[in-house]
C-alpha positions as CSV (number, residue, x, y, z in Angstrom):
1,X,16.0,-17.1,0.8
2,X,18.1,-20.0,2.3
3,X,18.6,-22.6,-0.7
4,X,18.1,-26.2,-0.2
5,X,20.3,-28.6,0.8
6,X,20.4,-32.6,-0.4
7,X,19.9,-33.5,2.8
8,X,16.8,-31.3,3.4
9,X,15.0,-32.2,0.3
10,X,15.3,-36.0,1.1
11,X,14.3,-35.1,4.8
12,X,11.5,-33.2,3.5
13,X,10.5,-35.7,0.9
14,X,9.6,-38.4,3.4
15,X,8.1,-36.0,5.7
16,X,5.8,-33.9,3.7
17,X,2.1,-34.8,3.6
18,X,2.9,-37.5,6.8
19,X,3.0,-35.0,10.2
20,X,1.9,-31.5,10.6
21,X,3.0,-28.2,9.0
22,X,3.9,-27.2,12.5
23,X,6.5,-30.1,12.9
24,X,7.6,-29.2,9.0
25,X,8.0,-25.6,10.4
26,X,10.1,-27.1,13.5
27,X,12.3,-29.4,11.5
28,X,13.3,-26.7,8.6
29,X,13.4,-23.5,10.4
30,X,16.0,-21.9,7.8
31,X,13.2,-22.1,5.6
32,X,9.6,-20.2,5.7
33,X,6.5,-22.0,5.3
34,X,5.6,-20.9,2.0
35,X,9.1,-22.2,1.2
36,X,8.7,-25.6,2.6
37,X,5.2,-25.6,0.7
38,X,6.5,-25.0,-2.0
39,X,9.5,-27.4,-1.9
40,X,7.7,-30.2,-1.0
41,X,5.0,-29.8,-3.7
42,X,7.7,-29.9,-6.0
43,X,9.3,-32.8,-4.2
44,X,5.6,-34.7,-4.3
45,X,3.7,-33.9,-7.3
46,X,6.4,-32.7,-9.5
47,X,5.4,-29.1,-9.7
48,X,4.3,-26.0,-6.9
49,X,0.8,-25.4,-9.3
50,X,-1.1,-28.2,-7.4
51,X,-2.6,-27.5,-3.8
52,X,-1.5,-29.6,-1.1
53,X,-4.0,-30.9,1.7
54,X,-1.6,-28.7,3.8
55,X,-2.7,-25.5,2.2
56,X,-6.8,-26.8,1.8
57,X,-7.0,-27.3,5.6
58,X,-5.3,-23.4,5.9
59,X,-7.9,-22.0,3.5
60,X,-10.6,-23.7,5.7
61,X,-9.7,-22.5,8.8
62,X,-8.7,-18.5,7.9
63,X,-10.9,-18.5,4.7
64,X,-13.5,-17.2,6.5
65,X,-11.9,-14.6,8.8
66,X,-8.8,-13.0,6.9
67,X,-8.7,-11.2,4.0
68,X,-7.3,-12.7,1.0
69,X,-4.5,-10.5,1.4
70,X,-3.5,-11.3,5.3
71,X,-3.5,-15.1,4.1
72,X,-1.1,-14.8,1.6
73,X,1.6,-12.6,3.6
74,X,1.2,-15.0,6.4
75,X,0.9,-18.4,4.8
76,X,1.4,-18.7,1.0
77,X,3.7,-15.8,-0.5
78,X,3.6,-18.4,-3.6
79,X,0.3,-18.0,-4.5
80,X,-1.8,-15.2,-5.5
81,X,-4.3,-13.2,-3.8
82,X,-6.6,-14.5,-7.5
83,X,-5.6,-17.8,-6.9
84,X,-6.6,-18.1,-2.9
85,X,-10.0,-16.9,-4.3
86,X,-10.1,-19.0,-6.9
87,X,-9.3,-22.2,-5.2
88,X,-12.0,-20.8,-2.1
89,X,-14.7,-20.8,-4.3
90,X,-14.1,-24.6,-5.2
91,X,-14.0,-25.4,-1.8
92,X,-17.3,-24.0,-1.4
93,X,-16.2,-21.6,1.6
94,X,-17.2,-18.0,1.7
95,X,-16.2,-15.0,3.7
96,X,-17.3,-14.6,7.1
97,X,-19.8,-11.5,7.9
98,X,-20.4,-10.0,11.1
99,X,-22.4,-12.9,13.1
100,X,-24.5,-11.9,16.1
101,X,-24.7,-14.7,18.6
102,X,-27.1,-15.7,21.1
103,X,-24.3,-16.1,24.5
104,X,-26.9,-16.1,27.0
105,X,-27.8,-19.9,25.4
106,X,-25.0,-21.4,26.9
107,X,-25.6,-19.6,30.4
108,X,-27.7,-21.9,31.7
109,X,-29.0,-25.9,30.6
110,X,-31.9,-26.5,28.4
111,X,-33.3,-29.4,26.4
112,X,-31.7,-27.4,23.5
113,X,-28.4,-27.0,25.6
114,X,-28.5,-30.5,26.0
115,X,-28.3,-31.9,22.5
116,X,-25.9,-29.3,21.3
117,X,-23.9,-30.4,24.1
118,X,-24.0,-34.1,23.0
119,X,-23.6,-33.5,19.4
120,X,-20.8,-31.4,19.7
121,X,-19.0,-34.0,22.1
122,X,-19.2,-36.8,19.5
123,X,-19.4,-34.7,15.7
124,X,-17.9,-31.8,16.9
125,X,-14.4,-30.2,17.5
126,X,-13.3,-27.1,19.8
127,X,-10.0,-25.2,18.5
128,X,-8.2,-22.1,18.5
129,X,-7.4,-21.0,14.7
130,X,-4.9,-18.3,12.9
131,X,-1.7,-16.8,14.5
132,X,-4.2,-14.9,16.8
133,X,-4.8,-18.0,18.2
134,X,-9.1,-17.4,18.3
135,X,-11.4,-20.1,19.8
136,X,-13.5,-22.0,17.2
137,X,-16.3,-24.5,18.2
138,X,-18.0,-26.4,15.5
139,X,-20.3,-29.1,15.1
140,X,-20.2,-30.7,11.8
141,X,-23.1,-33.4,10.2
142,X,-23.1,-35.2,6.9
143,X,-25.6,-33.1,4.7
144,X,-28.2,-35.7,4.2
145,X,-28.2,-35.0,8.1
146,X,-28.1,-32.0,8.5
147,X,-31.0,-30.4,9.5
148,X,-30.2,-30.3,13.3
149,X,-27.1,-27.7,12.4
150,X,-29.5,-24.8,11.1
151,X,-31.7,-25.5,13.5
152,X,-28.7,-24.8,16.0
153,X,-28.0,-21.7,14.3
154,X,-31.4,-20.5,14.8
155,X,-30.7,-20.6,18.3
156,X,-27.3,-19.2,19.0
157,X,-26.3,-18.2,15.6
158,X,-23.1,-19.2,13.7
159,X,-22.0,-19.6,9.9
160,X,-23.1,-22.7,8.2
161,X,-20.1,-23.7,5.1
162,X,-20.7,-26.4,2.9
163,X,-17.5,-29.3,2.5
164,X,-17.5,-31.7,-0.1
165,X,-19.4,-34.3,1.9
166,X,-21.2,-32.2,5.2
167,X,-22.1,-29.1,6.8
168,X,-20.2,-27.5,9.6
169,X,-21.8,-25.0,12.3
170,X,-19.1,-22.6,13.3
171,X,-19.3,-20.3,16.2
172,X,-16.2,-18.0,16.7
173,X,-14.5,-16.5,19.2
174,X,-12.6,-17.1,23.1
175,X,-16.4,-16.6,24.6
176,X,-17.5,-20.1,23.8
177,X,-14.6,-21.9,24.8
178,X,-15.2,-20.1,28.5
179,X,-19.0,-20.8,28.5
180,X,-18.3,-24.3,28.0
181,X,-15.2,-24.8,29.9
182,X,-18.1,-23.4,32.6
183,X,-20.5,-26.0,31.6
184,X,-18.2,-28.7,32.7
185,X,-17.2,-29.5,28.5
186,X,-14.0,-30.9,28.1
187,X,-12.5,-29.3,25.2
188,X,-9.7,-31.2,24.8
189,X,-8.9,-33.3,21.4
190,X,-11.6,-36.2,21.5
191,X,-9.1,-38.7,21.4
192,X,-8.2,-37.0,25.3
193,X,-11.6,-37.0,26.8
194,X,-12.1,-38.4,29.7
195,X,-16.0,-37.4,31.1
196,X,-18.6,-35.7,30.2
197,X,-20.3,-32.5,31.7
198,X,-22.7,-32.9,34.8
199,X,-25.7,-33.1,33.1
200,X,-28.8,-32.6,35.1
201,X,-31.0,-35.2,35.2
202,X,-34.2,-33.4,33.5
203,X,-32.5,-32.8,30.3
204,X,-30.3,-36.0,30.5
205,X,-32.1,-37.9,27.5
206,X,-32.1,-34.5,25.2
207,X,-27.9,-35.2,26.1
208,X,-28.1,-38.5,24.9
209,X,-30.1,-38.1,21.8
210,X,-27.6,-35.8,20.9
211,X,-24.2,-38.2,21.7
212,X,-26.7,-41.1,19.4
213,X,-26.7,-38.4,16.4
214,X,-23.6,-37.9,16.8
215,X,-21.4,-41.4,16.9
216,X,-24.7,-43.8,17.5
217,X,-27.4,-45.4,15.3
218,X,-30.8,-46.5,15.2
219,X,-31.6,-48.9,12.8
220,X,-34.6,-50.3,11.1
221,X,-34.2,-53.5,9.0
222,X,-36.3,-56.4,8.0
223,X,-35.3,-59.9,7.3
224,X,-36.6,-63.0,5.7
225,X,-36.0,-65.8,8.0
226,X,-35.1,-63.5,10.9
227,X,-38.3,-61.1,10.9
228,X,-38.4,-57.2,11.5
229,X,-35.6,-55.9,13.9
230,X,-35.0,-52.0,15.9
231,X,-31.1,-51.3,17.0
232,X,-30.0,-48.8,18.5
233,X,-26.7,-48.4,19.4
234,X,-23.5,-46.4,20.2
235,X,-19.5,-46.4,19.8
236,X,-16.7,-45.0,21.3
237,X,-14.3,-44.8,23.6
238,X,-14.5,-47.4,26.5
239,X,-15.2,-44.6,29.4
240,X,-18.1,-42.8,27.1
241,X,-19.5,-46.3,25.8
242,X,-19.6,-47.6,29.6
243,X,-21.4,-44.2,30.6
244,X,-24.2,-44.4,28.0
245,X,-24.3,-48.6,28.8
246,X,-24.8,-47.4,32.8
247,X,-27.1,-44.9,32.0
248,X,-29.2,-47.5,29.2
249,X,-28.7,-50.4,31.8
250,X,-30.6,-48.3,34.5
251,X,-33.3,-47.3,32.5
252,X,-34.3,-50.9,31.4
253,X,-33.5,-52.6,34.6
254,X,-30.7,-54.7,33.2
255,X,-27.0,-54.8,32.6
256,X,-25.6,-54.4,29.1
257,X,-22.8,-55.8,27.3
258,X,-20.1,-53.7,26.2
259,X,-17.9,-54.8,23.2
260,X,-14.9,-54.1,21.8
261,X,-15.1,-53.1,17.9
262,X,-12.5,-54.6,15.6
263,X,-10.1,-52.6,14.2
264,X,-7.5,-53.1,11.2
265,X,-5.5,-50.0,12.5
266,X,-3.6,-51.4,15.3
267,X,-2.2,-48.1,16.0
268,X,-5.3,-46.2,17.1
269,X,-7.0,-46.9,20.3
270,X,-9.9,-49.2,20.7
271,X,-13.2,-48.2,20.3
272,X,-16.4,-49.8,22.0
273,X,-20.0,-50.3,21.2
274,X,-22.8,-50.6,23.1
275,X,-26.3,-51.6,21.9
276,X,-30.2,-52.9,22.4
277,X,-32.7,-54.2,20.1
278,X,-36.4,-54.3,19.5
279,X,-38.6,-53.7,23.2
280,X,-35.2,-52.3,24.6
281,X,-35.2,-50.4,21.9
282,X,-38.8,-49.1,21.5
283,X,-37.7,-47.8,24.9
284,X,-34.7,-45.8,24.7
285,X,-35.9,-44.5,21.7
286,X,-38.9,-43.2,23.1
287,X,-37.4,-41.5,25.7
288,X,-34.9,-40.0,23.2
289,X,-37.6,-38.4,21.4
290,X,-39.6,-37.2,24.2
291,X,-40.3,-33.3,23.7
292,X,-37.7,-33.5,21.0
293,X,-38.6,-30.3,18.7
294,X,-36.6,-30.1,15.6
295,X,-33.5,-31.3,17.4
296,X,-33.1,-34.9,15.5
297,X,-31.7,-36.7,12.5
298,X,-34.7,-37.7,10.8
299,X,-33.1,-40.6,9.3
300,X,-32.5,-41.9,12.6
301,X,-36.2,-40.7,14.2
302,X,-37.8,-42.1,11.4
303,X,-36.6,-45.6,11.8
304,X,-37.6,-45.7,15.0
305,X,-41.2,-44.6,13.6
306,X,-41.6,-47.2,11.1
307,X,-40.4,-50.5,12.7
308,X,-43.7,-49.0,15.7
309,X,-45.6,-48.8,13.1
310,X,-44.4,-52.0,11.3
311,X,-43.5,-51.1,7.7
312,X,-41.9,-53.3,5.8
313,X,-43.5,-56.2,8.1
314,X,-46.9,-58.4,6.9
315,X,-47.3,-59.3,10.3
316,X,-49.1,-56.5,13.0
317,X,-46.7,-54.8,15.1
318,X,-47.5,-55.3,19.2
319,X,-45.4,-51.9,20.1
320,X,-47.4,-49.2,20.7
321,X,-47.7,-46.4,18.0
322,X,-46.2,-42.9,19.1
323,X,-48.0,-41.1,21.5
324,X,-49.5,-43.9,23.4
């Protein structure tokens, strides 16, 4: 084991918990990554008992497919095979069985299809895990929320693990990474995107609700000066924003203003927002939740279903009720 040099440990000191492991790995590679782990949990909390976000976010991603074993030969000779388990258990994560999935569901578009589709593109992430390098897709909702996911998994199946403050649908393996690079998905980091898939124009709405569950809102509120008011809206990058404001815009026979959202982090990129209120509202909405099934926040649906039905207002409601 290479020792440590005073250069190194001052290096590592104001590196550690700022980038990567893999730039860590890249900068000290005299040292292994259990060393560098260990070193800079030393350097940072003043002992190598506590867990670093470094090895949580390793335990997430290979908890589930590697023994407890595997993970400690390839990523934390420091700790013990008792102590990955231990700390696994906290976390909430569990061994992954043997999952049979559904593939034909991504061979061809659905209303289903649709919404996964849009969810996944706004609350959802597709990676390749582990030295192996195996694809992982999953779509992740907070767990008040969450009722869509096991719906999901119904369909196509997947593993359904419980973080602090959501659920996350995973589906493993290279498989779904090719159906949806054949789908038209762009799979690269979100931040990277650039359009979305050719959705035909049947299940185009089911797409939307979806992309509105995912990074959108629809809101119900009621004021004392200002009355009862429905918003629905969405936020994101400027291309995805401008898409959903076309595709809105069309619908209602009307062109809609796209805004820039203020940001205190001046590093990131912008991000936009697009939305309508009240009638225009009613109206997307109801389009949204056309045929919808089980595939919907209820949060969301229900707001939508008591500003029609006027709750929360003295005065009658003129919107018809649902169904109408």
């Amino acid at each position: 084991m290479a020792k440590w040099t005073e250069e190194e440990e001052a290096r590592l000191a104001s590196l550690y918990l700022k980038v990567p492991l893999e730039i860590l790995v890249k900068e000290f590679p005299r040292h292994s990554l259990s060393a560098i782990i260990v070193k800079g949990n030393k350097l940072v909390y003043g002992d190598d008992r506590t867990w670093s976000p470094y090895e949580v976010d390793i335990l997430v991603n290979e908890y589930g497919r590697l023994s407890n074993k595997k993970i400690r030969s390839l990523y934390m000779n420091h700790r013990s095979e008792a102590a990955i388990k231990k700390k696994a258990l906290l976390l909430g994560l569990r061994k992954r069985t043997e999952v049979c999935y559904n593939e034909t569901f991504f061979d061809c578009w659905s209303p289903e299809l649709a919404y996964a589709l849009g969810l996944l593109l706004t609350d959802g992430t597709v990676t390749r895990v582990g030295s192996g390098r195996v694809g992982r897709v999953d779509w992740c909702l907070r767990k008040e929320d969450s009722v869509p996911l096991f719906v999901l998994r119904q369909l196509f199946g997947g593993s359904i693990y419980e973080s602090r403050q959501c659920y996350i649908l995973a589906v493993f393996g290279d498989w779904i990474v090719s159906k949806l690079q054949a789908l038209g998905v762009d799979i690269r980091r979100k931040a990277e995107r650039n359009h979305f898939p050719n959705v035909p124009e049947e299940y185009i709405w089911h797409f939307i609700r979806g992309l509105v569950d995912g990074d959108g809102w629809v809101r119900y509120r009621c004021r004392p000066k200002n009355g009862c008011e429905l918003n629905v809206g969405f936020c994101g990058r400027e291309w995805a924003v401008r898409w959903l404001a076309q595709r809105w815009g069309d619908f209602l026979g009307k062109e809609l203003e796209v805004r820039v959202m203020e940001r205190n982090d001046l590093v990131r990129k912008p991000l936009y927002r697009v939305q309508v209120y009240n009638k225009d509202a009613v109206a997307v909405c109801k389009e949204m939740y056309r045929m919808c099934g089980l595939l919907f926040i209820p949060r969301k649906r229900n707001a939508y279903l008591d500003f029609i039905q006027g709750k929360g207002s003295a005065v009658r409601r003129d919107y018809p009720s649902e169904g109408e």
